[in-house]
Each structure stands twice: as C-alpha cells, then as structure tokens.
C-alpha positions in Angstrom: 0.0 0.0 0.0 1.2 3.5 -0.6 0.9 6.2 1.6 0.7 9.6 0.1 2.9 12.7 1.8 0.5 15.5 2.1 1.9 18.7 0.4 2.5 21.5 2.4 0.9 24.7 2.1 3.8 26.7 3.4 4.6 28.1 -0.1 1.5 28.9 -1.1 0.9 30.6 2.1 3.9 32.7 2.1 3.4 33.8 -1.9 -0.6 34.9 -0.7 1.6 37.2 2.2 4.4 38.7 0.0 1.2 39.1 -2.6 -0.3 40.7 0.1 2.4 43.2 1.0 2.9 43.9 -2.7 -0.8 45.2 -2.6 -0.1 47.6 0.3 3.1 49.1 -0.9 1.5 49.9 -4.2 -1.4 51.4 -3.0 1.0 53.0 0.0 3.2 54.7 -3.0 0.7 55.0 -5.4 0.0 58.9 -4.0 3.9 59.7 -4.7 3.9 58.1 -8.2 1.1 60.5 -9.4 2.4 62.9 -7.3 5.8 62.4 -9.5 3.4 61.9 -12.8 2.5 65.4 -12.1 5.1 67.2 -11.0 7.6 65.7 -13.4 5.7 63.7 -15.9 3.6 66.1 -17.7 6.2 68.5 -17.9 8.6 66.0 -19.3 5.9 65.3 -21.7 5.3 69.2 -22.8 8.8 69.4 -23.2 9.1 66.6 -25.7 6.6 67.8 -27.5 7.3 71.1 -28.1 10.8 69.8 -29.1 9.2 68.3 -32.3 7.7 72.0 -33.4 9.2 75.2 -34.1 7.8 77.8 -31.5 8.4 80.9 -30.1 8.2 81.4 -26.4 6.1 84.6 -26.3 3.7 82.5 -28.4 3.8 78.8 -28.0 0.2 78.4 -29.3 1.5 80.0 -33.2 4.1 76.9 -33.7 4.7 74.8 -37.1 5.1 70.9 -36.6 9.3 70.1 -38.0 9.7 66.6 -36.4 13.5 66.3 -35.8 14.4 69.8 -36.8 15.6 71.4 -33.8 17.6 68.4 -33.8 18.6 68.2 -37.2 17.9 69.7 -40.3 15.8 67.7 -42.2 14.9 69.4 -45.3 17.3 70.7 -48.2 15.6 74.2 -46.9 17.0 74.0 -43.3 14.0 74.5 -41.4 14.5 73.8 -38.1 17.9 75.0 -36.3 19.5 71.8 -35.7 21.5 71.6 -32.5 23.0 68.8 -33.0 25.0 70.7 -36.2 26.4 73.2 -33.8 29.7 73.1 -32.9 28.9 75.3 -29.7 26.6 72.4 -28.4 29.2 69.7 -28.7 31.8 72.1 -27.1 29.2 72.5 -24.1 28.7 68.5 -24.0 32.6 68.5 -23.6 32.8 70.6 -20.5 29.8 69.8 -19.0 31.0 66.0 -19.1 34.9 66.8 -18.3 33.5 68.7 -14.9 31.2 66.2 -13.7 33.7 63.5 -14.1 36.4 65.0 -12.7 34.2 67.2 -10.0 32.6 64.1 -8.9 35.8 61.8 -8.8 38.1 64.5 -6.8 34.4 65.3 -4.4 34.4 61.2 -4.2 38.2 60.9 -3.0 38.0 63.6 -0.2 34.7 63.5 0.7 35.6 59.2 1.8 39.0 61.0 3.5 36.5 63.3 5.5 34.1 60.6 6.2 36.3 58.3 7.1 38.3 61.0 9.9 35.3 62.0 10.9 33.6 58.5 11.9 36.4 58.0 14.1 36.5 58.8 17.9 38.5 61.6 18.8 38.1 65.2 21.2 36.3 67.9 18.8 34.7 65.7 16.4 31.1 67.0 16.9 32.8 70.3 16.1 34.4 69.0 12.9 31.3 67.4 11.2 29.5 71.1 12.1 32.5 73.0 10.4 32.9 70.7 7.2 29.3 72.1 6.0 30.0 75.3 5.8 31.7 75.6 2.8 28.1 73.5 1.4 25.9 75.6 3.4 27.0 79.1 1.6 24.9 80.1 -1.9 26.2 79.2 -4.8 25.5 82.3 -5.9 27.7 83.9 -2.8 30.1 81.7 -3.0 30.6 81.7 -6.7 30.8 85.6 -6.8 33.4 85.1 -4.0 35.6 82.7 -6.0 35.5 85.3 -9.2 36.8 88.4 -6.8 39.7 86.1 -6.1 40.2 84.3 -9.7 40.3 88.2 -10.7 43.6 89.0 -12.6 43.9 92.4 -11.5 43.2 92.6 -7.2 42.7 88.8 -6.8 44.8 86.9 -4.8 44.5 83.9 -6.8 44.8 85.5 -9.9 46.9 88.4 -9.2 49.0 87.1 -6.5 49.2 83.2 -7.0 48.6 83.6 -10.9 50.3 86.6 -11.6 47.7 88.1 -13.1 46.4 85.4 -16.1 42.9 85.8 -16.7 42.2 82.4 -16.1 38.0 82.9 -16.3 38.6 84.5 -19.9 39.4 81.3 -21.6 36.6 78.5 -21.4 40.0 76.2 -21.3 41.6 77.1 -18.6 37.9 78.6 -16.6 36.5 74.9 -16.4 39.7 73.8 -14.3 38.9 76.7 -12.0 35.0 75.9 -12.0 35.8 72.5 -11.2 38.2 73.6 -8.1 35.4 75.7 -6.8 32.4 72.9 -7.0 34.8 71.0 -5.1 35.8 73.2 -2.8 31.9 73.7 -2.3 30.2 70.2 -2.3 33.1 68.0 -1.1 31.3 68.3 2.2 27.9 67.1 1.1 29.9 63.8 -0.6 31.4 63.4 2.8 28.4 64.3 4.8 26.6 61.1 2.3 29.2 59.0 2.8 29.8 59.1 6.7 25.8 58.3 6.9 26.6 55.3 5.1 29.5 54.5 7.4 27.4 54.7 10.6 25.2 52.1 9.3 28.1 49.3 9.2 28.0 46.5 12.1 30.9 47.6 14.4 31.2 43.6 15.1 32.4 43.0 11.7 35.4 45.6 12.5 36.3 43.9 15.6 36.3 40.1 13.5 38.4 41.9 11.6 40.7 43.1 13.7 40.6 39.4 16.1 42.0 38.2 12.7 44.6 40.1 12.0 43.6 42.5 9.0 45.1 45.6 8.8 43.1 48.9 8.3 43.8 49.1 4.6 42.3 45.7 3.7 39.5 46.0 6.4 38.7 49.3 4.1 39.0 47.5 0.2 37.3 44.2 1.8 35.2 45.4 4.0 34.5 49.1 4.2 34.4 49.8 0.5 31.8 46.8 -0.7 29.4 48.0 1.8 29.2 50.9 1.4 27.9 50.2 -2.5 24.8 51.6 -2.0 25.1 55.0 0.1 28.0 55.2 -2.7 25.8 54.7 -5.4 23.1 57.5 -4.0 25.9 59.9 -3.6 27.3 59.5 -6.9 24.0 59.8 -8.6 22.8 62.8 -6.9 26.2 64.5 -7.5 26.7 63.4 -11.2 22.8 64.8 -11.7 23.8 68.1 -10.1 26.6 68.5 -11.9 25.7 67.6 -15.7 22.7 70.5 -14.7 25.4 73.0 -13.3 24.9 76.5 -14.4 24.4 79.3 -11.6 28.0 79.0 -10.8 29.4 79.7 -13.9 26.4 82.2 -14.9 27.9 83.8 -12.2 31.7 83.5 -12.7 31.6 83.9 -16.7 28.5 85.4 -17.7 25.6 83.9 -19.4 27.0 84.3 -22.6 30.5 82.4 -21.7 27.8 79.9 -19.7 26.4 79.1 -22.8 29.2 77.3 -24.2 30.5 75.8 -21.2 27.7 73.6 -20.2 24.7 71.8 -21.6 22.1 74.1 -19.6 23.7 77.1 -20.4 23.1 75.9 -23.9 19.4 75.5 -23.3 18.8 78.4 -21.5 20.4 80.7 -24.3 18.0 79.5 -26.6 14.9 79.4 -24.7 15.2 82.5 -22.6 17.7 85.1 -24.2 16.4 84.1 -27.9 13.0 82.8 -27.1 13.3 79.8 -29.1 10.4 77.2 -27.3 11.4 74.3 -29.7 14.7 74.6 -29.6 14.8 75.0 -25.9 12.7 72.2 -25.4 14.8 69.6 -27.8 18.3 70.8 -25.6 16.3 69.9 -22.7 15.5 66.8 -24.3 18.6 65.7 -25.0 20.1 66.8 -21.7 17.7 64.4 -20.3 18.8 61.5 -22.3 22.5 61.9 -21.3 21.5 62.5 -17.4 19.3 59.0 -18.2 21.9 57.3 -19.4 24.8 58.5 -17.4 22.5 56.8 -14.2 21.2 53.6 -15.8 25.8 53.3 -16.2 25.4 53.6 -12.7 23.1 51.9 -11.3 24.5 48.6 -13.9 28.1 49.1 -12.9 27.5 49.4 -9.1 24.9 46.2 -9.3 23.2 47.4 -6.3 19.9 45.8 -4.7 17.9 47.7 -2.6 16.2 45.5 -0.2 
C-alpha cells in the first residue's frame, strides 16, 4: 500500500503574504507616483513635444510641426535649427561631461578621507562634522561671486597674486579647471556628509572580527568598508553626477551667461529658450540633456549592481 505525503501549504501561504504586501506598498506609494506623474511627468511630456515644433516662447500656441528639426535639419531648406549641427553644443557636452567627471571623482576621493576621519572617535569631532558644511551651506551664488573676486587678474589673490595676473575665467579652457576647483571646494562636504551616513550604518562587530583576525586597516577598508558601502556610494554619486551635468548658476555667475552658454549643456538651453525665445529649440536641448543624465545613471546603477532591499 502506498501512503501519500500531504503537500504542504507553506509556499503557497507565504506567496498569498508577499502578494499581500505587494498590494499595500503599491497602494502606499501609489499617492507619490502621481504625485511624480504630475510634477515631473507632464512637464517631461510638454517638453518633448514642443521639441518636435518650431515655436516661439512669447507664443507657443503660433508653432509649425518640423519633427527632428531642432535636432537636425531635415529638409534641403533647413528648417528647423539643428543643434545637433552646432559646434557650440558639442563644445558644451565636452565641458559639462569633463566637470562632472572630474568634480565628482576629486568630491568622491575627499569627501571618503572626510568621512572616514570624521567617523572615528577623537576630542572635537562633533565640532568638525559642524565646520565641514559650511563651505556647502553658503549660496552658490555667494560663493561663486566670492571665488571670481579672487580668480580676478587684476586685485585677486588667486589670480593676481598666485597667478600673476592670467585671466584664467577669460578662456573657457583654462575657466573649467577653475569651475571644477570651486564645486569641489563647495560640495566636497555634502559627498562626505553622504558617505559618513553610510559608514554609521556598518555592524561595528564586523570591524572587531576583523581586527581578532589580523587584518590591517587598509584591507579592512578594500574588503570590508568599501563593498558595503555600495549603495550609500551609489546614491551619492548619482545625486552629484545629476547636479553637476545640470550645473549653471556657478558659472552664470563666474563667466556670464553668454560664456555659460558654451560651457555647459544648460547654459546651452537656457540661451535658446530665454535670451532668444526659441520654445522648440529649448525644449529639444532639454530633451537631449535628459537622455544623457538618463543614461549617465542607468551606467550607474549597472556598474554598481546594487539591490535595494
């Protein structure tokens, strides 16, 4: 005779309760996601299609349909204005990508030194993590107006004194080094202020393994240290690299809207859509700045392979 083993209803119980929870958080986040439909969505979608028409600001409702004009010229005529054809735009992809890699990379590297000095135990340290914001807590604006009295070449003391008097904002090839020294003089705090919460969250009990073991401090920080921290890395990196491939008040500030506009990708956009009043135009920049801030994440997000439980 054969006795039959009853199946268990432990799996099917367990997939009704993760079903279950699915249910809530969707209805628990489905308030934020139109909220974000709303708020980011339909402008997203305005902006795309106005990017497919040729439109003046003033009067957005008096537009003529082109397709890909503003991006390229599709018809032996020209019409449309063609971005994509300007060498100015490619100029501003160049400098806008050359200071958010290098912005974000040197930001990275001291902002993980700060963290890491900061998380340790020692007299003053309350003090320190207060005073390493301030340089983060100051407007751009302020600050960036503060950093062109001293890049000056006639009274600064950067570039009179240190310089000797080179007009270093004048040329867009020498003016993205000093933009890039002054974003990092100004948000190295907030990558180290990022980082440090992800430090707290490490178990202290894996340190002290560690240490029982015998590993010194430098592989207890590339085995340890470093891996975990993946995904407060990964959040830091992507909220700087976003902020930074949309930078623009400090060098409207530094170099003038005009100079602005060659230097970085938003610059680009906002000569066209506010200082000539170009609505398509403006809109297909935007569009295209978009794409490369899309992309630039999803490289993140792929190369740091980071779940979030």
């Amino acid at each position: 005779m054969t006795v039959k083993t009853p199946v268990s209803a432990a799996p099917v119980k367990t997939r009704g309760i993760e079903a279950a929870r699915a249910r809530t958080a969707i209805w628990l986040l489905l308030p934020t996601l139109i909220a974000i439909a709303l708020v980011a969505g339909y402008p997203l979608y305005r902006t795309i299609y106005f990017s497919l028409f040729e439109a003046n600001l003033t009067s957005p409702d008096q537009r003529t349909f082109i397709g890909l004009g503003n991006f390229w010229f599709t018809t032996p005529e020209g019409i449309g204005l063609g971005f994509l054809q300007d060498p100015k735009w490619w100029g501003a992809v160049k400098n806008t990508l050359l200071f958010t890699v290098v912005s974000v990379f040197l930001e990275t590297v001291f902002g993980m030194i700060i963290a890491l000095v900061v998380n340790s135990a020692f007299r003053g340290r309350g003090f320190l993590r207060t005073a390493m914001l301030v340089p983060w807590a100051i407007p751009t604006v302020v600050s960036a107006q503060m950093w062109a009295y001293l890049y000056n070449d006639s009274f600064g003391l950067i570039g009179r004194g240190l310089l000797g008097g080179q007009a270093v904002l004048a040329n867009t090839d020498s003016a993205i080094w000093a933009l890039i020294a002054v974003d990092v003089w100004k948000t190295t705090s907030f990558m180290a202020l990022l980082i440090l919460a992800g430090l707290q969250s490490l178990p202290s009990d894996m340190y002290e393994a560690a240490d029982m073991d015998g590993a010194s401090k430098w592989t207890q920080f590339w085995r340890l240290t470093l891996p975990l921290l993946r995904p407060a890395l990964l959040v830091a990196l992507v909220f700087r690299s976003l902020d930074a491939l949309r930078v623009f008040d400090v060098m409207s500030v530094m170099l003038g809207n005009v100079n602005a506009a060659s230097t970085s990708m938003t610059g680009y956009a906002r000569q066209a859509l506010i200082d000539n009043q170009l609505l398509g135009l403006g809109s297909a920049v935007s569009v295209a700045v978009f794409v490369i801030i899309m992309v630039i994440v999803v490289m993140y997000v792929t190369a740091f392979r980071v779940k979030f439980d």
